[in-house]
N, C-alpha and C positions, 0 to 999 in steps of 0.2 A: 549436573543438569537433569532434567526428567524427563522419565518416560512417556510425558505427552507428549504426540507427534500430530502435525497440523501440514497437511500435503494439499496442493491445488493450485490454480493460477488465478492468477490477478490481472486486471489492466494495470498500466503504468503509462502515464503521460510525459514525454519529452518537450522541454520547451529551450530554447538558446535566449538568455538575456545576456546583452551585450556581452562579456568574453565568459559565461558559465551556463553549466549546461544544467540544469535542471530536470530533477527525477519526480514525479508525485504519482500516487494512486490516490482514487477520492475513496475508494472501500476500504482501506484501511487507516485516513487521514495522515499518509505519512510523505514526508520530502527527503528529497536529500540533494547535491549539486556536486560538479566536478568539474575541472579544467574541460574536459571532452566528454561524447557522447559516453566514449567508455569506461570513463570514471565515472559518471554520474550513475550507468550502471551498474558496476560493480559498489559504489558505494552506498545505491539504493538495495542490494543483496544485502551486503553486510548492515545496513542499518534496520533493516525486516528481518534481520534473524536475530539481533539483537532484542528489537521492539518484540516480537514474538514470547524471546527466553526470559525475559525481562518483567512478562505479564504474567508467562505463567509461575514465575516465579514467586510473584507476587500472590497471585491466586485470584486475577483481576482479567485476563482473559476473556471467559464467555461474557463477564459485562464490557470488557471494550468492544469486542466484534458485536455483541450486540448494539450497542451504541452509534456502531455503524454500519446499522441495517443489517449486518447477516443474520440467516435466520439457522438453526440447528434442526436437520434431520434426521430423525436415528442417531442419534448420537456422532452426525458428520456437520461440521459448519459449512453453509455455502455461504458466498457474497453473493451482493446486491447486483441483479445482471446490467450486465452493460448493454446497452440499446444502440448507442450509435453517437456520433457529436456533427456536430456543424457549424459553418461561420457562420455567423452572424452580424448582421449590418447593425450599427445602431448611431441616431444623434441626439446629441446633449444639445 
């Protein structure tokens, strides 16, 4: 593994479709799902550290976080902030 180290937080969106539970963040474009809340968490961990080792692995990294909006300061990558959500009404 390598000595890149990538520390910070993220949002992560929870959603229940019929019996699974559903993990995403939009700033890293990743998913993942579990039987429960607590699988879909844990499984959303292990699949971001994966995606993570996987990139820099590759050597692909700062263009995927670039790709999805973070921007590099000083040699720190932030995400794209979160501002807030809402329902919203709509009809077809």
């Amino acid at each position: 593994m390598s000595a890149y180290r990538l520390k910070g937080t993220i949002p992560v969106y929870f959603l229940k479709e019929k019996q699974s539970f559903i993990a995403f963040s939009p700033v890293i474009d990743l998913s993942t799902c579990g039987k429960s809340f607590e699988d879909a968490k844990k499984n959303f961990n292990e699949a971001l550290q994966i995606f993570i080792e996987e990139c820099v692995e590759m050597g692909t990294l700062d263009r995927v976080l670039e790709s999805c909006g973070w921007e590099k300061i000083k040699s720190k990558w932030s995400p794209p902030a979160y501002i807030g959500e809402e329902q919203m009404a709509f009809s077809v």
